[in-house]
C-alpha positions as CSV (number, residue, x, y, z in Angstrom):
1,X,110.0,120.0,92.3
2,X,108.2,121.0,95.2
3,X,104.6,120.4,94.0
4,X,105.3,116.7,94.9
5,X,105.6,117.6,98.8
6,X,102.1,119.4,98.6
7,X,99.5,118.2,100.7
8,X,96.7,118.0,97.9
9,X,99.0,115.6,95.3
10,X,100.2,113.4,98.5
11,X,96.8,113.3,98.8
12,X,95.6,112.3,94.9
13,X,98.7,110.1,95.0
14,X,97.2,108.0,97.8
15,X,93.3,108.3,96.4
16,X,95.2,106.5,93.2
17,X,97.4,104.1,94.4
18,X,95.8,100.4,94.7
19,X,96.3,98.0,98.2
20,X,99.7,98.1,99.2
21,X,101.0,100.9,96.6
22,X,104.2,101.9,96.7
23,X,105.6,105.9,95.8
24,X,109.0,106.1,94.8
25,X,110.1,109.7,94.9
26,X,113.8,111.4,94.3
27,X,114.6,113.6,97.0
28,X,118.4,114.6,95.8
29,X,121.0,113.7,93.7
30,X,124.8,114.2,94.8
31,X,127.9,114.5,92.5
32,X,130.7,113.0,94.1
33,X,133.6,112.9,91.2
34,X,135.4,116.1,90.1
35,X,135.9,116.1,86.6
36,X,135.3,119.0,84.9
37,X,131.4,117.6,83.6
38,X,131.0,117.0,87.4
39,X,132.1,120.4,88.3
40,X,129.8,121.8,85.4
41,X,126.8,119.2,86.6
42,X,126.8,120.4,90.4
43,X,127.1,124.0,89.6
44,X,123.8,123.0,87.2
45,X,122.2,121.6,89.6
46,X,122.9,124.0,92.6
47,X,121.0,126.8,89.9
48,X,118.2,125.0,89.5
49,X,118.0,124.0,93.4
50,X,118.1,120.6,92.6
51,X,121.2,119.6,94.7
52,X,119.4,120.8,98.1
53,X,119.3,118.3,100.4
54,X,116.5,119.0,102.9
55,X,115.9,118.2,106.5
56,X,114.9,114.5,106.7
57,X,111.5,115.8,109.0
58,X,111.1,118.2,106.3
59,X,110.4,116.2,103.4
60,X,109.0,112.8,104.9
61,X,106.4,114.6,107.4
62,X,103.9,115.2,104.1
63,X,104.1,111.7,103.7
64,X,103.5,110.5,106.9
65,X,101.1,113.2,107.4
66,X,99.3,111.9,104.3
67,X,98.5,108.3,104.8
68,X,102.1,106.3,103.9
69,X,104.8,105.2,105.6
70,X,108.2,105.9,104.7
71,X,112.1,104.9,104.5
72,X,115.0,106.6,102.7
73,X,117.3,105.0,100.8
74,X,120.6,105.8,99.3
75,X,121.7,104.7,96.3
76,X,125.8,104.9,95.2
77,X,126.1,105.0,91.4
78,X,128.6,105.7,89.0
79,X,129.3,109.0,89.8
80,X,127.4,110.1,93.1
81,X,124.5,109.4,94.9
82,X,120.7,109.3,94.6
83,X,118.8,109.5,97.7
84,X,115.0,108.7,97.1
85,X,111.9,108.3,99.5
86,X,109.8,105.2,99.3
87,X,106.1,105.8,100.9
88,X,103.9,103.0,101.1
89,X,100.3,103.5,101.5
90,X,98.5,102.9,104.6
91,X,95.4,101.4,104.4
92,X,92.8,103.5,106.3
């Protein structure tokens, strides 16, 4: 959703968050198997634009922009891929 990447909940997210708080955030989820509930999952996900994968800049800039420093990290399960962002709060 892209309300998360908006400048004004970045910015309550980082009002809230204590010393040294930690945002965990989904970026994209990839189906790597072909069977025919993957098929049916990607072609699900590719509807509801939830199998975009954005430009890196794109999606950790509001981050950076908004006080926290981030990483990406992959994540191999099962049956595909989750690739999350981790933003940790700098202190001002």
């Amino acid at each position: 959703s892209d309300y998360i990447y908006d400048p004004e909940t970045i910015s309550e997210a980082h009002r809230v968050l204590g010393q040294n708080g930690q945002l965990l955030i989904l970026a994209y989820v990839e189906i790597l198997h072909d069977t025919i509930l993957d098929k049916f999952s990607r072609w699900v996900y590719g509807v509801i634009g939830q199998s975009k994968r954005p430009e890196e800049d794109s999606y950790l800039a509001p981050f950076n922009q908004g006080g926290f420093s981030t990483t990406i990290e992959s994540v191999h399960v099962r049956r595909g891929r989750v690739v999350h962002i981790i933003a940790d709060k700098i202190e001002a």
